[in-house]
C-alpha positions as CSV (number, residue, x, y, z in Angstrom):
1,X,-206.4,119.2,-71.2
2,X,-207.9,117.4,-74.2
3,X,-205.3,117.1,-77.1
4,X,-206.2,118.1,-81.1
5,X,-206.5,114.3,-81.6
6,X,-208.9,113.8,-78.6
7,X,-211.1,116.2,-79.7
8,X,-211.2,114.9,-83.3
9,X,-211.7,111.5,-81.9
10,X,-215.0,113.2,-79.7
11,X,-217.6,115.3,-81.6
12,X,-218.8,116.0,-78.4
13,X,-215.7,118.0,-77.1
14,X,-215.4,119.2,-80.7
15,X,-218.8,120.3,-80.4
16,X,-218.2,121.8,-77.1
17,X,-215.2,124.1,-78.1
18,X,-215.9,127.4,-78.9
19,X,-215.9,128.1,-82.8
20,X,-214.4,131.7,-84.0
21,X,-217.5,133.7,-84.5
22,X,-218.6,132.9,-81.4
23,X,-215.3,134.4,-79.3
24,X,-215.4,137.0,-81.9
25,X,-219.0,137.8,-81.1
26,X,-218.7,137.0,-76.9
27,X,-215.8,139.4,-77.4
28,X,-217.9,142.0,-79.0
29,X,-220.5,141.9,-76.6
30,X,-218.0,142.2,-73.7
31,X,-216.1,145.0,-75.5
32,X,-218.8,146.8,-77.3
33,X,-217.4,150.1,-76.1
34,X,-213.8,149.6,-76.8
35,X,-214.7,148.5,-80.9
36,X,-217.0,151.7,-81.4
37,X,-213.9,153.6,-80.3
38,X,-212.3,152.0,-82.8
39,X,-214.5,152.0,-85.4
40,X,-213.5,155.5,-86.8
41,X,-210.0,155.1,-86.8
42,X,-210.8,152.2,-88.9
43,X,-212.6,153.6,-91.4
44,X,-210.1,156.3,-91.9
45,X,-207.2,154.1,-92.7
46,X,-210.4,152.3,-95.0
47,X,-211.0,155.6,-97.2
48,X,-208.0,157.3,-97.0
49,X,-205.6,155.0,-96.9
50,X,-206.4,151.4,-98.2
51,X,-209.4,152.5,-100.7
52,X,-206.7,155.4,-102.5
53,X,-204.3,152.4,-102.9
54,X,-206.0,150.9,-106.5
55,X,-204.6,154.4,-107.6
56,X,-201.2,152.3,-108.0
57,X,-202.5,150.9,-110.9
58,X,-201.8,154.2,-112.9
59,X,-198.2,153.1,-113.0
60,X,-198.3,150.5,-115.2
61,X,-200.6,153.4,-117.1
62,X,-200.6,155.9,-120.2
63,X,-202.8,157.5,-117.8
64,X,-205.9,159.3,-119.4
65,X,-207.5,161.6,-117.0
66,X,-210.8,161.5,-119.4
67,X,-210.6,157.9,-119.8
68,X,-210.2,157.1,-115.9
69,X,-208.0,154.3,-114.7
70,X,-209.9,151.1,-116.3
71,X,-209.9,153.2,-119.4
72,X,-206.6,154.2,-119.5
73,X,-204.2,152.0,-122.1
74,X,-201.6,149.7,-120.5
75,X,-198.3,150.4,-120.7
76,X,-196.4,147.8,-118.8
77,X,-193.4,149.2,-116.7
78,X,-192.5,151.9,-119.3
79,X,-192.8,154.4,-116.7
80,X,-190.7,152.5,-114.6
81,X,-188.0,152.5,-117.2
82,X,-188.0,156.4,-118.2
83,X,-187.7,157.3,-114.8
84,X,-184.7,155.2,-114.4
85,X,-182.7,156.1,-117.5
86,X,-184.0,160.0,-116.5
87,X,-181.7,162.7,-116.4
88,X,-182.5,163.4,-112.6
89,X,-182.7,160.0,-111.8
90,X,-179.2,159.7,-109.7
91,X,-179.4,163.0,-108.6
92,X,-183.3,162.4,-106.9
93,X,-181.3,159.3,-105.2
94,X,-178.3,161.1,-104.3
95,X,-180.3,163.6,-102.1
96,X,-182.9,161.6,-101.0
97,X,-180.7,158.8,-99.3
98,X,-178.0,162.1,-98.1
99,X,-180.4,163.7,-96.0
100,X,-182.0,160.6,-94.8
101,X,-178.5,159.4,-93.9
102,X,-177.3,162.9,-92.5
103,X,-181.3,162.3,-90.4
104,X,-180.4,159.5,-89.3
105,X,-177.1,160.4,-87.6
106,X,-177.3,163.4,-86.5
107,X,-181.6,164.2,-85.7
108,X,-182.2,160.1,-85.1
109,X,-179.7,160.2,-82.1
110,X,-180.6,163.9,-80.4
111,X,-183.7,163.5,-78.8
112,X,-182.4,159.7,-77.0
113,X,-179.5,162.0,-75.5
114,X,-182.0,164.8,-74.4
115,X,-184.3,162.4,-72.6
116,X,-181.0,160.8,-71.0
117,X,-179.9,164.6,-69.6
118,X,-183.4,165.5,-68.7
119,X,-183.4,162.6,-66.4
120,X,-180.6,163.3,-64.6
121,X,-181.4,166.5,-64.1
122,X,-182.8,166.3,-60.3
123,X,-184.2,170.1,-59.6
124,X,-188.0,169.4,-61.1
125,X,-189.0,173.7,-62.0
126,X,-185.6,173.5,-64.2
127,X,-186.6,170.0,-65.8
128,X,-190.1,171.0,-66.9
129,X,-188.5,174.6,-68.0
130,X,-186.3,172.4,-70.1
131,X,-189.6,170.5,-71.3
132,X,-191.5,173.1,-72.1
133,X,-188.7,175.2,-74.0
134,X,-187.7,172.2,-76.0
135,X,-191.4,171.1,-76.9
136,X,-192.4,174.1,-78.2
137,X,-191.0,174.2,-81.3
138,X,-193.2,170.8,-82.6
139,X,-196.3,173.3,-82.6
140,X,-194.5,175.5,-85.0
141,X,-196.2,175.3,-88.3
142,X,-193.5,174.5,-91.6
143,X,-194.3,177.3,-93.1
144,X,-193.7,179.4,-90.4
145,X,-190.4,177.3,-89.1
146,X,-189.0,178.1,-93.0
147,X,-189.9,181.6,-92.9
148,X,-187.7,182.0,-89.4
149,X,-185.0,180.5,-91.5
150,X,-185.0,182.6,-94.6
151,X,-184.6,186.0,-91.9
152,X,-182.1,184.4,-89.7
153,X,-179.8,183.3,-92.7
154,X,-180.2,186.1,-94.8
155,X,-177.1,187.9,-96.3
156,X,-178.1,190.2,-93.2
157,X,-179.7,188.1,-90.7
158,X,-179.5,187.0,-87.1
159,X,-176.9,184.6,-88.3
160,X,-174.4,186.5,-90.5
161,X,-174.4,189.5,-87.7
162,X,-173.5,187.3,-85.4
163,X,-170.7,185.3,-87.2
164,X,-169.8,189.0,-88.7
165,X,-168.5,190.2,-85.2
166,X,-166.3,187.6,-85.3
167,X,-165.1,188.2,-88.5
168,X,-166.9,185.7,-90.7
169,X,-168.0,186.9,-93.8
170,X,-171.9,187.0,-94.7
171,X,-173.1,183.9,-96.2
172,X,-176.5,183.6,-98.0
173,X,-177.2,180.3,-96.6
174,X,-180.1,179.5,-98.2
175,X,-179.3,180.2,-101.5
176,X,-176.0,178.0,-101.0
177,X,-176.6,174.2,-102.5
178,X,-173.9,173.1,-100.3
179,X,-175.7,174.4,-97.1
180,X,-179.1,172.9,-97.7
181,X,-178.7,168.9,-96.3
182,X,-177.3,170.9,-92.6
183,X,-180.2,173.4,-92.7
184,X,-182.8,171.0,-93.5
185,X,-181.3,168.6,-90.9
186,X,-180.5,171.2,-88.3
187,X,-184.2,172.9,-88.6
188,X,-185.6,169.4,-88.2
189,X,-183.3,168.4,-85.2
190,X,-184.6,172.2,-83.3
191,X,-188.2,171.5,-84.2
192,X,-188.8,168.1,-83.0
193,X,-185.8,167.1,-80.2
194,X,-188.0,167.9,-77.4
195,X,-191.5,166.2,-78.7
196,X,-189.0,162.9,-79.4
197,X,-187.9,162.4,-76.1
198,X,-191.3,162.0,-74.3
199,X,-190.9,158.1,-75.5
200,X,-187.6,157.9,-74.4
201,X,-188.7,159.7,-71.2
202,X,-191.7,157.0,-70.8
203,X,-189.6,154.4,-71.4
204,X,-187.1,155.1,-68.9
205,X,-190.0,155.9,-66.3
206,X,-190.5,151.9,-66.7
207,X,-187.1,150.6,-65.7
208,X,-187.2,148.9,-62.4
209,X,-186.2,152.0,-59.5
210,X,-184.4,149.1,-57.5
211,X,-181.5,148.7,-60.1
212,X,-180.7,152.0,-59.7
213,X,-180.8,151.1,-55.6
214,X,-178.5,148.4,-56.4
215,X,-176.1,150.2,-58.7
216,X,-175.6,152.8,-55.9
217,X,-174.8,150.5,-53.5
218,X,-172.2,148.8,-55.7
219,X,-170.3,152.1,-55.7
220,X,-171.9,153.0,-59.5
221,X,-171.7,156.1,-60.6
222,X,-174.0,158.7,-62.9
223,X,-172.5,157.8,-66.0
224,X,-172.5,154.2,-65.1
225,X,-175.8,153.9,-64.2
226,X,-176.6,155.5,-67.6
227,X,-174.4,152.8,-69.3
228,X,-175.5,149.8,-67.4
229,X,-179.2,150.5,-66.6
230,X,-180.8,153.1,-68.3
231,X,-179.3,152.5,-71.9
232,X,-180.3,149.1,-72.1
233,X,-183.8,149.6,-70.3
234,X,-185.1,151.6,-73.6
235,X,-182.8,149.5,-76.1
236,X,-186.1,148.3,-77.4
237,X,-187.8,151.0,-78.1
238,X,-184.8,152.6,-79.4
239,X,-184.0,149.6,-81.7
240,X,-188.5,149.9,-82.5
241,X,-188.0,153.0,-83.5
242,X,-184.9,153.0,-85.5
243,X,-186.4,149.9,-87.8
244,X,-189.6,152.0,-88.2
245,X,-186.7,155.3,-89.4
246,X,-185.6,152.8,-91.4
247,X,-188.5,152.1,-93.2
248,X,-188.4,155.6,-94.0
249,X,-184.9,156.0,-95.6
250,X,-186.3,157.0,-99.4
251,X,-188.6,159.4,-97.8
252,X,-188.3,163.0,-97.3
253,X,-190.9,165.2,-96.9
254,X,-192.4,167.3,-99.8
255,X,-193.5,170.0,-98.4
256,X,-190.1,171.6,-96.0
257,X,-188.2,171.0,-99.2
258,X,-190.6,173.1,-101.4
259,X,-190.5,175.4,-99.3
260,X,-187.2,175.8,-99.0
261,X,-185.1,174.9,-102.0
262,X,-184.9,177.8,-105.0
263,X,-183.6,177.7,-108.7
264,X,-180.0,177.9,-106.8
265,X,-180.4,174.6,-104.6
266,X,-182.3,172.3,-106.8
267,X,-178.9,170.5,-107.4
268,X,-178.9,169.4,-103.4
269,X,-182.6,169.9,-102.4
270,X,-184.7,168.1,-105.6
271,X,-185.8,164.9,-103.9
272,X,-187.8,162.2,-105.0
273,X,-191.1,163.8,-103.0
274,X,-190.8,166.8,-104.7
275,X,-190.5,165.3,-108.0
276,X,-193.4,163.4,-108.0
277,X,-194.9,166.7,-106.9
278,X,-194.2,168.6,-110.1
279,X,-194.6,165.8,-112.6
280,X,-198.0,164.7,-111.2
281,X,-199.3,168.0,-109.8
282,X,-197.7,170.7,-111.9
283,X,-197.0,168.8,-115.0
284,X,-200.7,166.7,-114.8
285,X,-198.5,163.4,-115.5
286,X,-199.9,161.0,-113.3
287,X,-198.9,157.7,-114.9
288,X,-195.2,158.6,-113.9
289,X,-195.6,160.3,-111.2
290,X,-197.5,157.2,-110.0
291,X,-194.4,155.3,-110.9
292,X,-192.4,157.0,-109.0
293,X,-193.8,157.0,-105.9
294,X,-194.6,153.0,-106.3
295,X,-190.6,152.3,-106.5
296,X,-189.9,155.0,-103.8
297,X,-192.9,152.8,-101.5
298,X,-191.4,149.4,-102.3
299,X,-187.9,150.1,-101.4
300,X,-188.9,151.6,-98.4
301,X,-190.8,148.5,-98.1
302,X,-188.0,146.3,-98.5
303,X,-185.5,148.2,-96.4
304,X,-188.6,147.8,-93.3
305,X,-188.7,144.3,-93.9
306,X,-184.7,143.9,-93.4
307,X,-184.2,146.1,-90.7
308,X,-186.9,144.0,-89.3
309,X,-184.9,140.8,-89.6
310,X,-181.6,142.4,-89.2
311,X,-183.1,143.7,-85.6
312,X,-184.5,140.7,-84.8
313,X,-181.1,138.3,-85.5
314,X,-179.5,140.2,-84.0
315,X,-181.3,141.4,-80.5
316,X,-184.7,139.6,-80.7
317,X,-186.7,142.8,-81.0
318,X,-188.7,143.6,-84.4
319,X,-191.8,144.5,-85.6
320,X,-193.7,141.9,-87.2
């Protein structure tokens, strides 16, 4: 095989040696199909995604809705700097990072441990009844999943008669600030346990069957086997996945926790989401609420990019 130098020393095997466009375009031609699939996801992520992103700029902004963004006067980081000295400032982190935390222990975890029962579960029409029962609830719209929570723990719900025949007394969970991280937690770990372990399941359906073989014949039993072989066959996915939760640890969804705080649980369930949501939407401030949601983006940024490296220092398996 010719060497970089022998080709610069040869225009003719320079010449020879096929230039970018031209694997692009042989690839094309040879994939036409494939890239016209393609070609709409593409120009999603185009409009709605990258092409929304110059919007940023409005955070550096005394934003004027009249005067549009290149009218707007420039403010430097003065947005920046009133959300930080704000009076909800440390509260907005506070609850943001608790549930995120409070996710990622308790919800992060569950549906790795369901996909490791369902596949020791060896009788197939109890397996897939399993399945079914625990996918379900991903199809369950927000809205309605919050409204099954304010009727089950009412003052006289589903859950205050049963804890009342053991003598509990009736709670009003959801107007209790204290109970909102474990409900919002909880709901999510119901909702989406089942739908999150199809790609642990997957996973596991790739570890070699002959291990397993080999395990039994060494005298290894269930939990071993779970240990030794199946754990560490979807380590990196789990380890994929976890940097990518990561990512995601100044994040909490807007629209559960509108949904679900009240006047008596802002101190527990005002997150950073839903403050941008009032000052830009309700409030018409754009500039900060742009702001906002530029330092909430970056940090998740950052925290992606050292899980990353962390990951891949430490077990050779990260995303970029």
């Amino acid at each position: 095989m010719a060497t970089a130098e022998q080709i610069a020393a040869h225009p003719v095997i320079a010449a020879s040696r096929p230039r970018l466009w031209q694997h692009i375009s042989r690839d094309f031609a040879r994939n036409r199909y494939i890239y016209l699939m393609l070609a709409p996801v593409v120009l999603y992520y185009l409009i709605f995604h990258y092409g929304p992103m110059y919007g940023a700029l409005m955070a550096f902004q005394d934003f004027n809705i009249t005067k549009g963004i290149w009218g707007s006067p420039w403010i430097g980081f003065e947005n920046f700097t009133a959300f930080f000295s704000g009076a909800y400032f440390a509260r907005l982190i506070r609850n943001t990072l608790a549930i995120n935390v409070l996710d990622l222990l308790f919800h992060f975890p569950a549906p790795i441990i369901l996909a490791l029962l369902l596949n020791e579960i060896t009788t197939p029409w109890f397996k897939r009844t399993v399945q079914t029962i625990t996918y379900l609830p991903h199809f369950i719209s927000i809205v309605v999943v919050v409204g099954m929570m304010v009727d089950f723990f009412a003052r006289d719900g589903l859950v205050n008669n049963l804890l009342g025949t053991f003598g509990f007394p009736a709670t009003p969970f959801m107007q209790r600030a204290d109970w909102f991280w474990m409900l919002y937690v909880g709901s999510a770990i119901w909702q989406t346990i089942g739908w999150g372990s199809i790609i642990y399941l997957a996973a596991i359906t790739n570890i070699d069957p002959t291990l397993y073989e080999a395990a039994t014949v060494d005298g290894a039993n269930r939990w071993q086997q779970i240990r030794h072989i199946t754990i560490p066959g979807i380590l990196p996915t789990i380890i994929i996945l976890l940097v990518i939760r990561i990512g995601h640890m100044m994040s909490v969804g807007y629209e559960k926790t509108l949904l679900m705080y009240n006047p008596l649980t802002y101190e527990t369930g005002d997150v950073i989401s839903t403050y941008v949501y009032r000052k830009g939407v309700l409030q018409a401030d754009y500039g900060f609420s742009a702001a906002v949601g530029l330092f909430n983006s970056v940090i998740n940024f950052g925290l992606l990019l050292f899980a990353d490296r962390f990951s891949k220092r430490m077990n050779q398996t990260g995303l970029f």
